[in-house]
MARLUM-508531 format. One line per field, with one value per residue (C-alpha): residue in three letters; x, y, z. Coordinates in pm, whole numbers. Each point is the difference from the previous one (the first is absolute). Last residue first. Example, Ala and Ser with C-alpha at 12.3 -4.5 7.8 and 13.67 -1.06 7.14 Angstrom:
rest <- c(Ser;Ala)
x <- c(1367;-137)
y <- c(-106;-344)
z <- c(714;66)
//
This chain:
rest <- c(Unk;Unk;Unk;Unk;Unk;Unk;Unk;Unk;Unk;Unk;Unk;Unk;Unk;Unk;Unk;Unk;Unk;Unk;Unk;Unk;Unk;Unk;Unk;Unk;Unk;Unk;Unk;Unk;Unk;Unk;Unk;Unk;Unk;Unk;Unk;Unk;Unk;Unk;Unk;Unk;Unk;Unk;Unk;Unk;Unk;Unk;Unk;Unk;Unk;Unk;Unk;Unk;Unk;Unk;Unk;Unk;Unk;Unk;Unk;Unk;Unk;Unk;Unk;Unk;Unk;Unk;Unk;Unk;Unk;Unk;Unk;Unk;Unk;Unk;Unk;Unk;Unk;Unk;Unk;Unk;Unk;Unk;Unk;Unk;Unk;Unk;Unk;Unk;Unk;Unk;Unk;Unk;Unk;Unk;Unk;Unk;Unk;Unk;Unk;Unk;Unk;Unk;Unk;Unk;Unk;Unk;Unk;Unk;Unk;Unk;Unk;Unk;Unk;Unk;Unk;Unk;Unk;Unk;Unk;Unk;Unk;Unk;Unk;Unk;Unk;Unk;Unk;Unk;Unk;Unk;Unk;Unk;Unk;Unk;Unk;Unk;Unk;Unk;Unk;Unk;Unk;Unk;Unk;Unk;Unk;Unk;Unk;Unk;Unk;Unk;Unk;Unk;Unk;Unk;Unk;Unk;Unk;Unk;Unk;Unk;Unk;Unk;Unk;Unk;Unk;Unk;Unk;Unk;Unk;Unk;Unk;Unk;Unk;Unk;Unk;Unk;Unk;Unk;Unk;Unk;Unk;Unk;Unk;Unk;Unk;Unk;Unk;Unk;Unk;Unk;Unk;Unk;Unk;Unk;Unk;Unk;Unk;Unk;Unk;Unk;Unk;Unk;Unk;Unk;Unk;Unk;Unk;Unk;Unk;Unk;Unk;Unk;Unk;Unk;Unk;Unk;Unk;Unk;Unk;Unk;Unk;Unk;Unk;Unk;Unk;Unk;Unk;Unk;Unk;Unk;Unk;Unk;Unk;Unk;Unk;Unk;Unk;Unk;Unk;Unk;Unk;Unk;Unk;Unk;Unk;Unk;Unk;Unk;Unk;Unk;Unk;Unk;Unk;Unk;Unk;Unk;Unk;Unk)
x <- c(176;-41;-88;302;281;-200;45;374;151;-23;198;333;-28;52;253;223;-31;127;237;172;11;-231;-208;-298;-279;234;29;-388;-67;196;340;190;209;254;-49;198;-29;52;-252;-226;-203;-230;-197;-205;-329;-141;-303;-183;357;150;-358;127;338;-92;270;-84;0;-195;113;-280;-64;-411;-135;-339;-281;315;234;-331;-142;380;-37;-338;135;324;-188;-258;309;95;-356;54;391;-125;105;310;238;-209;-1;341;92;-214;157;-278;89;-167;-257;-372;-32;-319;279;165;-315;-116;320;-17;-346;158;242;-255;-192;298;76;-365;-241;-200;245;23;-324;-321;-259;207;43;-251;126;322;49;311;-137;-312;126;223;-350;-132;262;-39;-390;71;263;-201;-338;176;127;356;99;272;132;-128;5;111;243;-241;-224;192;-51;-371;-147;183;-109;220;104;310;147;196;323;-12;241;206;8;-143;202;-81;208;-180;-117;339;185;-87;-4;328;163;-89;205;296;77;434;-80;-352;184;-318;-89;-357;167;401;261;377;295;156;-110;-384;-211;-320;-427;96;-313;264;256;-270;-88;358;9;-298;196;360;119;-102;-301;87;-31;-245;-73;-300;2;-382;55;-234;295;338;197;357;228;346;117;353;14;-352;12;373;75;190;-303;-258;186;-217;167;-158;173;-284;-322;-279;-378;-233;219;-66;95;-308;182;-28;165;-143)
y <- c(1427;-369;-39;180;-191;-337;104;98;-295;-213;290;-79;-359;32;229;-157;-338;194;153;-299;-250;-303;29;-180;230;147;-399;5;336;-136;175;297;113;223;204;337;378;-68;-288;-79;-329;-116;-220;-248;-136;223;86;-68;-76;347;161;-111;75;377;169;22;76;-217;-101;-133;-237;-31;-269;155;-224;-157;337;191;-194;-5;417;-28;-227;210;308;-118;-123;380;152;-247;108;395;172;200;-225;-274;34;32;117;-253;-48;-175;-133;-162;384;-63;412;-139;-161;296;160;-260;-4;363;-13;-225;189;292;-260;-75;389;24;176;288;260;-269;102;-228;-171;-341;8;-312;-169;21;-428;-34;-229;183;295;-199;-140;382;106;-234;83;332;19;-230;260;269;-176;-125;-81;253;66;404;16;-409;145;220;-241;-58;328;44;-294;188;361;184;363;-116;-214;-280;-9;-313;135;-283;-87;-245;-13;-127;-190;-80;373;151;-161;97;322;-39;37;333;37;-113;-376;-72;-239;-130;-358;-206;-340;116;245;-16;213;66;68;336;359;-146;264;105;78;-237;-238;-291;244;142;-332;-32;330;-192;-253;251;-125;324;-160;-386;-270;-149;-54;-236;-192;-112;-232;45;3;-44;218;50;144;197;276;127;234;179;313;140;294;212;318;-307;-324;-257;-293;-314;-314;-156;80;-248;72;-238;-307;-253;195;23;-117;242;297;313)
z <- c(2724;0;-373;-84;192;-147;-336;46;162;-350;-94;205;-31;-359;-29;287;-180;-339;200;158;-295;55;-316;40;-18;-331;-148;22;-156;-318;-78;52;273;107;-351;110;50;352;45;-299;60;-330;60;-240;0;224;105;340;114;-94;139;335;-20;-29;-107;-391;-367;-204;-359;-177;-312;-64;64;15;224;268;-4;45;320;78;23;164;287;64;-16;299;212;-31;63;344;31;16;-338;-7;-243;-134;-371;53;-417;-204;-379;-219;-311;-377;116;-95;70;243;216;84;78;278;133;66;122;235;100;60;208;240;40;108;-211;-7;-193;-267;-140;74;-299;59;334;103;-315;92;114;-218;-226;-33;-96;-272;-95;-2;-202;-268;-13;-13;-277;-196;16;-82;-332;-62;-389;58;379;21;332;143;248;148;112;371;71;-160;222;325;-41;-225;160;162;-244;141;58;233;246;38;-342;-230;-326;-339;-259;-331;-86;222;-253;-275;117;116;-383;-3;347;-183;13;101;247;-142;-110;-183;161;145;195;12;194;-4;162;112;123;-23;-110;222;-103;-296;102;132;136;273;118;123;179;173;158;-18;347;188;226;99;-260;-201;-374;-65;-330;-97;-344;-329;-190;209;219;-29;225;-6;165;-74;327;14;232;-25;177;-166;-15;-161;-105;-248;-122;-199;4;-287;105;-129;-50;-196;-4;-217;-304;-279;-325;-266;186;7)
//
């Protein structure tokens, strides 16, 4: 660890990823501050989430480099991840959660066996992360019950009870109806605003972007088109940015009406 904390908490450094010749990250390069909310967009198949994957080891770069919390994790073995993965955690789309544990016990499994943690703490931080996220209702129920939205939330809910420095979110919207959608957005600044925690969300949906970010991060073709404060990317007069942002703004009302 370096002695000085770094003022950024993630950073890639022209990082290149190619999967069967084709390359999916072309000398990337981003950095995203501490306690900052970067949002990576871009249309499906431009490496968004194949960049989330470098940052917790699940991927190696082909060239370049990357940096958590100022130290260079290009060359870390997967030991070395489990570091980590205990200050970095990862929402996904699926919400991975344990299909036996009812709802309180998902999102307290982190803290099993946390030293100097009784029973009693572990439920009474769960239950105001419960409470935060408005699960209280589904907090004896198994994941089986729930919605897609509610298992992401439940998600959420037990990536922030492992008292991560970093949440990754991988399209916390994707295949949820646009009103459980606008309901993510909300919870997920509700979070940003009471934890400060630094994120990196991963996204299409232009609407959560603006709910969220302080920085974006465009990839177009393997590329960085754009990156730079939310209002500079609203802004931005180049063709296909405009195009992507009028295009999903459509969406929401498309799927109300049907």
């Amino acid at each position: 660890m370096s002695e000085e904390k770094s003022v950024n908490y993630f950073e890639f450094r022209d990082v290149c990823k190619g999967f069967d010749e084709r390359l999916v990250l072309d000398r990337v390069s981003f950095a995203v501050k501490r306690g900052e909310t970067c949002v990576i967009m871009g249309r499906s198949g431009v490496g968004k989430s194949v960049s989330l994957k470098h940052i917790l080891g699940f991927l190696k770069p082909d060239s370049g480099q990357i940096f958590i919390d100022g130290q260079n994790v290009t060359d870390f073995k997967e030991s070395d991840f489990e570091e980590v993965r205990r200050k970095v955690t990862m929402v996904f789309q699926s919400g991975a959660l344990f299909d036996s544990l009812t709802v309180g016990e998902n999102m307290a499994f982190p803290l099993e066996g946390q030293p100097g943690l009784t029973a009693a703490d572990v439920d009474e931080y769960v239950m105001k992360i419960a409470h935060m996220l408005e699960l209280e209702g589904v907090y004896d129920k198994l994941p089986s019950e729930l919605s897609t939205g509610m298992k992401r939330a439940v998600a959420i809910g037990r990536a922030l009870a492992q008292n991560p420095e970093a949440i990754l979110f991988d399209e916390p919207t994707t295949m949820v109806d646009p009103i459980m959608a606008g309901h993510m957005g909300d919870m997920i600044l509700r979070l940003k605003k009471a934890f400060q925690k630094t994120s990196i969300v991963v996204t299409h949906d232009t609407h959560l972007a603006k709910k969220l970010a302080d920085v974006v991060v465009f990839l177009q073709e393997g590329r960085v088109t754009f990156f730079g404060p939310w209002v500079d990317f609203e802004n931005s007069t180049d063709p296909f940015l405009r195009n992507f942002r009028l295009q999903d703004k459509l969406i929401p009302a498309l799927d109300v009406t049907l």
